[in-house]
C-alpha positions as CSV (number, residue, x, y, z in Angstrom):
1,X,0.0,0.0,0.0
2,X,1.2,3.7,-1.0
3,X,2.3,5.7,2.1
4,X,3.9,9.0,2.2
5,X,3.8,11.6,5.2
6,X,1.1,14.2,5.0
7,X,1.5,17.9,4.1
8,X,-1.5,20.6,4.3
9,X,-2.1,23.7,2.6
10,X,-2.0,26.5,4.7
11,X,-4.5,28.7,6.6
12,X,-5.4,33.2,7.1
13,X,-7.3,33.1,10.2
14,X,-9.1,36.8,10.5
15,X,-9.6,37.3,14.3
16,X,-12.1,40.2,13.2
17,X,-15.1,39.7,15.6
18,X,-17.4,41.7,12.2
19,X,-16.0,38.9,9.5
20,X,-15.5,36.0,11.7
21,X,-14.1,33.9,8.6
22,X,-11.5,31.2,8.0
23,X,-9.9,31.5,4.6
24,X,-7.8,28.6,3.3
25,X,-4.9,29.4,1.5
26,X,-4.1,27.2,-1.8
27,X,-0.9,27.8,-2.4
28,X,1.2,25.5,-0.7
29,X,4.9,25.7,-0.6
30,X,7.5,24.1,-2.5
31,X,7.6,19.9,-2.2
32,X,4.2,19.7,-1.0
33,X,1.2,17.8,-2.3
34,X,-2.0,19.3,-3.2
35,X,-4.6,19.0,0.3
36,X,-6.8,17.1,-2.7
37,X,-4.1,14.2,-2.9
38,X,-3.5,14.4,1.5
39,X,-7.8,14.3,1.5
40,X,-8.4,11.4,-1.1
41,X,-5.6,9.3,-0.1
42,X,-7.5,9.7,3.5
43,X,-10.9,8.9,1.6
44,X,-8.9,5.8,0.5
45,X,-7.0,4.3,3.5
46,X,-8.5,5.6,6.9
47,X,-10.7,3.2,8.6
48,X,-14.3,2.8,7.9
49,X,-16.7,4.8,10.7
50,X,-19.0,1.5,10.9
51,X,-18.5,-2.0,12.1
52,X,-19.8,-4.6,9.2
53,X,-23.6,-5.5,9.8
54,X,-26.1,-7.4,7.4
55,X,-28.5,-4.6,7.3
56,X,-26.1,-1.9,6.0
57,X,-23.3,-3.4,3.8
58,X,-20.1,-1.4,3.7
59,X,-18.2,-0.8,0.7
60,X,-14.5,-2.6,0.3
61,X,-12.5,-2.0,-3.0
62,X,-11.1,-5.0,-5.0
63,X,-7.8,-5.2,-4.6
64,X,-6.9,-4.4,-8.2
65,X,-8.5,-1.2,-8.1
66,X,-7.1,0.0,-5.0
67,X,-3.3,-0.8,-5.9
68,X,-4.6,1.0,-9.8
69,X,-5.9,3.8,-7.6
70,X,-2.7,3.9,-5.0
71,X,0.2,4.0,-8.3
72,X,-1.9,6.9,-9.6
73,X,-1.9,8.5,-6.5
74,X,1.6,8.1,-6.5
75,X,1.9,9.7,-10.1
76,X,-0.2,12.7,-9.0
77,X,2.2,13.6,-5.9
78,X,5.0,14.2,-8.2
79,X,2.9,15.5,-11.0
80,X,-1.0,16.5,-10.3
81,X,-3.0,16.1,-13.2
82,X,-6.6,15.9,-11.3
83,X,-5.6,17.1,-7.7
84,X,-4.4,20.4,-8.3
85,X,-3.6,23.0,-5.3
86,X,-7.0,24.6,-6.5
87,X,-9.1,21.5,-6.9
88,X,-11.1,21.8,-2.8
89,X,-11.4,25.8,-4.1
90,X,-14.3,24.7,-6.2
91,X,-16.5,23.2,-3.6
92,X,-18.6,25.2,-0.7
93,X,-19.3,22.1,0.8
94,X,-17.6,19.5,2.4
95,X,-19.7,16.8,0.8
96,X,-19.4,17.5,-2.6
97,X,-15.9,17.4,-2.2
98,X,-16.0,14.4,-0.8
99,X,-18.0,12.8,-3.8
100,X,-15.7,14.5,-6.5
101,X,-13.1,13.1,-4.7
102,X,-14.0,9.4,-4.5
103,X,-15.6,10.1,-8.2
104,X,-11.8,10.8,-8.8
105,X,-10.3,7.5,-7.7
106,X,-13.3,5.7,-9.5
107,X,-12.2,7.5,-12.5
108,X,-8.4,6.2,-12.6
109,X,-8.9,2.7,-11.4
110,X,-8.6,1.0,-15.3
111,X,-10.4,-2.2,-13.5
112,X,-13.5,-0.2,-13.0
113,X,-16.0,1.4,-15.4
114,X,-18.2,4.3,-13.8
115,X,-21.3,3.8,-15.2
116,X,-23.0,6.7,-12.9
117,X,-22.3,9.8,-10.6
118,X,-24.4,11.7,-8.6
119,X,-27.5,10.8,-11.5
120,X,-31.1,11.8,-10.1
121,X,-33.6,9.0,-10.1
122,X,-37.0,9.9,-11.4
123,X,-40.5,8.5,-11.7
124,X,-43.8,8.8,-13.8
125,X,-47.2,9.2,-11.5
126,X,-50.2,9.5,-12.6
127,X,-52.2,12.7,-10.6
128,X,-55.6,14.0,-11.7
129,X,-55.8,12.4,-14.9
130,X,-52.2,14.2,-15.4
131,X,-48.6,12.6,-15.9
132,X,-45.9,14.0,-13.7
133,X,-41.8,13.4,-13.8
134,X,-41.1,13.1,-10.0
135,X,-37.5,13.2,-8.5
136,X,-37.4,10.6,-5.8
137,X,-33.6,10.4,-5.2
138,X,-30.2,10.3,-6.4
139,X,-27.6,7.5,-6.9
140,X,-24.2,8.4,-6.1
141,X,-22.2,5.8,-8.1
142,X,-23.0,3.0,-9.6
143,X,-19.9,1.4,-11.6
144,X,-19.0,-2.2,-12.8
145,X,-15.9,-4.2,-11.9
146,X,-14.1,-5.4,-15.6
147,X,-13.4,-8.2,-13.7
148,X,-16.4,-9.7,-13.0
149,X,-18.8,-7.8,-14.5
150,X,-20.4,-6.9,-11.4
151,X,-22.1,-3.7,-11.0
152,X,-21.9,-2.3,-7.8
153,X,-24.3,0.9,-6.5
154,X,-22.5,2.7,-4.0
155,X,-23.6,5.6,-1.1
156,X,-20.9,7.7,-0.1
157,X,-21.0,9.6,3.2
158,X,-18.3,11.7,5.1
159,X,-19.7,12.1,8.6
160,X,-18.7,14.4,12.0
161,X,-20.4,13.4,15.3
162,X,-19.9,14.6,18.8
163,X,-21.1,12.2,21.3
164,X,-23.4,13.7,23.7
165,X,-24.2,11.3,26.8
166,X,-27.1,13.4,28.3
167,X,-28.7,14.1,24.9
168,X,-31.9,12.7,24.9
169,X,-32.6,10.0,22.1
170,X,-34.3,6.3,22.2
171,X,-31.2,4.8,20.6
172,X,-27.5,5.6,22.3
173,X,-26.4,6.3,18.5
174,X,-28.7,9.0,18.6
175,X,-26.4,10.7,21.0
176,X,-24.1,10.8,18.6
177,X,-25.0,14.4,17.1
178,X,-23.7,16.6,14.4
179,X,-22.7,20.2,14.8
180,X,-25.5,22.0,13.7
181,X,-27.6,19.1,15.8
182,X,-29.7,18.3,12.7
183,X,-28.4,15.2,12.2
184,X,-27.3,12.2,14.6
185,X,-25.5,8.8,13.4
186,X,-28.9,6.6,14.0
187,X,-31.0,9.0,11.3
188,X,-28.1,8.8,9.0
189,X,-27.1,4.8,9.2
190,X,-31.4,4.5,8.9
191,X,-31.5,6.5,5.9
192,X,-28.9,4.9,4.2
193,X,-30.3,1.5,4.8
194,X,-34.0,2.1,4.2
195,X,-33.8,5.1,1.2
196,X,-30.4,5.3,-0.3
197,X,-29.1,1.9,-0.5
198,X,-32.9,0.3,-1.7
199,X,-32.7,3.1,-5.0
200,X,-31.1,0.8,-7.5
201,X,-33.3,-2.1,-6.6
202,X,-36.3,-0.2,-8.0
203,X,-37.7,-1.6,-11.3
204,X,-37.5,1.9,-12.6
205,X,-34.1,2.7,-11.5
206,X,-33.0,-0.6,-13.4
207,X,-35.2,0.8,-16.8
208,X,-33.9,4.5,-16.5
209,X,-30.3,2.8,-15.6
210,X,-30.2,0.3,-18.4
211,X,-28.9,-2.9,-16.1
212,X,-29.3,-4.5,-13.0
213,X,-27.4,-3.6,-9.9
214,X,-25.9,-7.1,-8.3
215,X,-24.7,-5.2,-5.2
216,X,-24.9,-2.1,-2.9
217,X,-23.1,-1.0,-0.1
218,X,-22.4,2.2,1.7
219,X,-18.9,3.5,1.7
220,X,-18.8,5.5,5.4
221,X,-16.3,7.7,6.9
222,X,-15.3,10.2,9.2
223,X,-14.5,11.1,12.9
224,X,-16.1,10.7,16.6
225,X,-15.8,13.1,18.9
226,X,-16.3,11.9,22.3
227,X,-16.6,14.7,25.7
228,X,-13.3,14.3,28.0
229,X,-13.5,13.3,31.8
230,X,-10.0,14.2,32.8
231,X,-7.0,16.7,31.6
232,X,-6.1,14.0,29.1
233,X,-7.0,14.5,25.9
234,X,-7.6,10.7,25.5
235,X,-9.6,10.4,28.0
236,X,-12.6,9.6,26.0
237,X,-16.3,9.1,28.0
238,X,-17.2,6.6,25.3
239,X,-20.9,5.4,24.1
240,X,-22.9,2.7,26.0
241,X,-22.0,-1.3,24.4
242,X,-25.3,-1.3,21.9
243,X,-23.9,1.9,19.9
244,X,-19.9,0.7,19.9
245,X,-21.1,-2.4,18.8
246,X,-22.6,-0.5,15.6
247,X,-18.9,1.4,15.1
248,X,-15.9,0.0,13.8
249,X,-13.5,-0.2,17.0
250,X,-10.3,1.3,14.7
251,X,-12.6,4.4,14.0
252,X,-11.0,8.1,14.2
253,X,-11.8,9.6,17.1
254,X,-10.9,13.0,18.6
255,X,-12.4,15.2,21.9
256,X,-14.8,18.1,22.2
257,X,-15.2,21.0,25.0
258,X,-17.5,23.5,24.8
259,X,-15.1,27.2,24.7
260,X,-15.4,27.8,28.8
261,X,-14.1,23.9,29.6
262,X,-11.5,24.0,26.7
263,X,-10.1,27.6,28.0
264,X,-9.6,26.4,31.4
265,X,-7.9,23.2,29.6
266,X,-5.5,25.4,28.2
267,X,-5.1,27.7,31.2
268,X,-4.2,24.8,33.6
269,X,-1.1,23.6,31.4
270,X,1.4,25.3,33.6
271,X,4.2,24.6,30.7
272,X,4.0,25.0,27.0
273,X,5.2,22.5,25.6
274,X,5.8,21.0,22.2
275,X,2.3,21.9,20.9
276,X,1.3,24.1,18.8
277,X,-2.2,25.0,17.5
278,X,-4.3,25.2,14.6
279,X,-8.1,26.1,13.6
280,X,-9.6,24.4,10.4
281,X,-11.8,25.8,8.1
282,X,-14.2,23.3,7.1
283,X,-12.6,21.8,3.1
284,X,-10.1,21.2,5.8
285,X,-11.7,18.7,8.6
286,X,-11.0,15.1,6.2
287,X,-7.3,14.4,6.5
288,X,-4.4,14.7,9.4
289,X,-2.6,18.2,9.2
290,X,0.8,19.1,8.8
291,X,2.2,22.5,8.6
292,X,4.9,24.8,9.1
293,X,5.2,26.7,11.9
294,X,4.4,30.1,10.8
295,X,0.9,28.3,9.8
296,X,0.7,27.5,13.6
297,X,-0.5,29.4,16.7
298,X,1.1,29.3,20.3
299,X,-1.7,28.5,22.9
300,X,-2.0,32.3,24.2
301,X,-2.8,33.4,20.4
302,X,-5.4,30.2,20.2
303,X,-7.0,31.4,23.4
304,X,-7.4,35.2,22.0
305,X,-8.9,33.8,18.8
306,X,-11.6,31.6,20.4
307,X,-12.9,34.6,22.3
308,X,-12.9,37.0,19.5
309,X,-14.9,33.9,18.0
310,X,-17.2,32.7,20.9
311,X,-17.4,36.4,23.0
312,X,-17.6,38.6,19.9
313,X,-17.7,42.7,21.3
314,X,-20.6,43.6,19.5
315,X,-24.0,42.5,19.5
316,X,-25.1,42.3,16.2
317,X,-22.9,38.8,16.2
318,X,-23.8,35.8,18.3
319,X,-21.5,33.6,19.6
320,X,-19.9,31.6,16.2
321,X,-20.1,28.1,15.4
322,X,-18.1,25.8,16.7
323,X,-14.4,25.2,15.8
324,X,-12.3,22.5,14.5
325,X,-9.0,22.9,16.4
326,X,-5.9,20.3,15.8
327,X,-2.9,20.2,18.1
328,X,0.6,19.7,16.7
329,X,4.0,19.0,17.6
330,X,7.2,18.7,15.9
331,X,8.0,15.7,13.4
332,X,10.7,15.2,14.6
333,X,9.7,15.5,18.5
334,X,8.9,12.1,20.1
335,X,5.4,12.9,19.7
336,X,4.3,10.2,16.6
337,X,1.9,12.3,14.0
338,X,-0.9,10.7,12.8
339,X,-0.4,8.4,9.5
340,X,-3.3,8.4,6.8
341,X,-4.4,5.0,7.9
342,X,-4.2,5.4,11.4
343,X,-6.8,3.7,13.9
344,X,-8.1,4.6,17.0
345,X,-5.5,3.0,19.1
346,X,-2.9,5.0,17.2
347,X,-4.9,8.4,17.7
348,X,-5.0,7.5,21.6
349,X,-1.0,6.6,21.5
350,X,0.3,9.8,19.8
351,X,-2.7,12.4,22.4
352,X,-1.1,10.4,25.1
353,X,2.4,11.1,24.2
354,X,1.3,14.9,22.6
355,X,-0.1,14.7,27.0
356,X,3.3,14.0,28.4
357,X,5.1,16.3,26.2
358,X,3.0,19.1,27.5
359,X,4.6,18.8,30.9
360,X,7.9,19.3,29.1
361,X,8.9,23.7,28.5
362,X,10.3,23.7,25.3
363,X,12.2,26.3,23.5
364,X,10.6,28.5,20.9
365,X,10.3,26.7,17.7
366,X,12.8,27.6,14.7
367,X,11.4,29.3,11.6
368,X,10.5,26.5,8.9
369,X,10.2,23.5,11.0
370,X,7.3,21.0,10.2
371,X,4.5,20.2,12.9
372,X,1.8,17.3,12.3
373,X,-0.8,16.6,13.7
374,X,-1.2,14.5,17.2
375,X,-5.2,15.0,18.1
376,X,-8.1,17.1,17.3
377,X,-11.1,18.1,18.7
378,X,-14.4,20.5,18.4
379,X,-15.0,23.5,20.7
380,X,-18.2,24.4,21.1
381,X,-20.5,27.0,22.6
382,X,-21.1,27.1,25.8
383,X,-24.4,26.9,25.4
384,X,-24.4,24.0,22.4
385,X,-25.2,21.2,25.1
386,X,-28.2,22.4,26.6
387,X,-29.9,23.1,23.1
388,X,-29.8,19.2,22.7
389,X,-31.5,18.7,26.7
């Protein structure tokens, strides 16, 4: 399997409490891969959000295709055709970006022929003695393996939780919530099983289509955020058994705080450490960053950002969002960064070690040295919780 260390394009951060914005920057600097090839190559190797279940089958690549997909990836670092510095600039979402990128990889396996993208599925009904087109849904991808002349239907979802333990829900995966709270894992896993997945089964699909569909399966990734019960950042307060038997136990996982618990997180670290700080604008939550240090911020300038952010001055301007915030030491530090592939036993190993290195004062970091990634984790309003109560 292709491996090569991540880089990430860089970040303006405007601390203006009246724009509020996070701006990526897409010119990276000499040597370094386009965030496109860092975020497909994640799309490719990290581990699946899910556990296997027979009512929600979960997508696997042949193992031609990958190694087809995995040389061209390997072509595109040293010579980007497709994933361009610009290619995330064209997207104001996170999951079209996603789709175009796994579209991407479906395009340059030569063992697979994409039949479909993102094609709208549509229906005749009869109303009032009057024929109506009617849009019931759309198909992500539905390609055919030259192999075996299989055709395979595919669902694609890039997904963000934070696990809430006192939200209130009749399933524990209902706990697990998204940011903007209108979404939780059990609505998403149920839509995929009972809408998405059943699409190409439909005798219509199979007319408008052309061919019958011999498999489906729902390609699921992403990161878990679980609430912290100590000063460790590892120190996950993870879901009841029912909902981890539903995950896959090498998922990603990372912390949240909402802005008051995370400030007195900071505030308590007596020393400085190796870490240093970044806040990610959204094209930039799928892969593990890496960065120079100007790109970074110390933990005083973190601090002064998140209250410009969450305690804005005037009130036309709520409190924003919240924030995607990565910590990151040197790597070349005996903090481990975290690899593209990396499970959720790694994650735990490199916050523990990113823990004991913030006992450790360290000396001002050198102009141009590298820092990767070692955990993440969501800072929320204070108020965010008790919306969900």
């Amino acid at each position: 399997m292709y491996r090569k260390r991540y880089t990430v394009a860089t970040s303006r951060m405007s601390t203006s409490a009246s724009t509020q914005t996070i701006v990526p920057d897409t010119t990276p600097g000499p040597g370094q891969s386009s965030q496109a090839w860092h975020d497909l190559h994640w799309l490719i190797d990290s581990p699946d959000l899910l556990a296997p279940a027979t009512d929600l089958p979960l997508a696997r690549w042949p193992a031609l295709a990958q190694q087809e997909i995995h040389q061209w990836l390997a072509q595109e670092g040293h010579t980007p055709q497709t994933l361009t510095h610009d290619f995330h600039t064209r997207f104001r979402r996170l999951g079209l970006y996603a789709e175009a990128l796994l579209h991407a990889a479906l395009q340059h396996a030569d063992s697979i022929e994409l039949l479909a993208h993102h094609s709208p599925i549509h229906i005749n009904t009869n109303r009032a003695r009057s024929a109506t087109r009617q849009t019931i849904g759309e198909l992500d991808y539905i390609w055919r393996d030259r192999s075996n002349q299989q055709v395979w239907h595919w669902e694609l979802a890039v997904k963000f939780y934070l696990y809430v333990p006192q939200a209130h829900g009749l399933l524990d995966a209902d706990r697990f919530v998204g940011l903007q709270q209108r979404d939780t894992l059990a609505r998403k896993t149920a839509k995929m099983r009972d809408q998405q997945l059943p699409l190409s089964a439909m005798p219509e699909v199979t007319q408008q289509l052309g061919l019958h569909v011999n498999h489906v399966a729902a390609y699921v990734k992403g990161w878990l955020f679980y609430p912290i019960q100590s000063g460790r950042c590892d120190d996950y307060v993870l879901a009841a058994a029912p909902a981890q038997a539903m995950l896959n136990p090498r998922h990603l996982r990372g912390w949240w705080l909402r802005y008051a618990d995370f400030v007195t997180h900071l505030e308590q670290d007596t020393a400085p450490g190796k870490l240093r700080w970044r806040v990610l604008s959204r094209m930039q939550w799928l892969s593990p960053q890496q960065a120079d240090v100007a790109q970074t911020l110390d933990a005083t300038a973190l601090l002064a950002y998140l209250q410009s952010w969450f305690c804005p001055k005037t009130t036309a301007h709520g409190p924003g969002p919240g924030l995607l915030v990565v910590a990151l030491a040197p790597v070349d530090s005996t903090v481990p960064a975290i690899s593209p592939d990396a499970s959720a036993t790694d994650v735990a190993e490199r916050a523990s070690a990113a823990a004991a290195s913030e006992t450790r004062q360290a000396p001002p970091a050198p102009s141009g040295q590298t820092y990767a990634e070692v955990h993440r984790g969501f800072v929320v309003p204070n108020a965010w919780v008790g919306t969900l109560l």
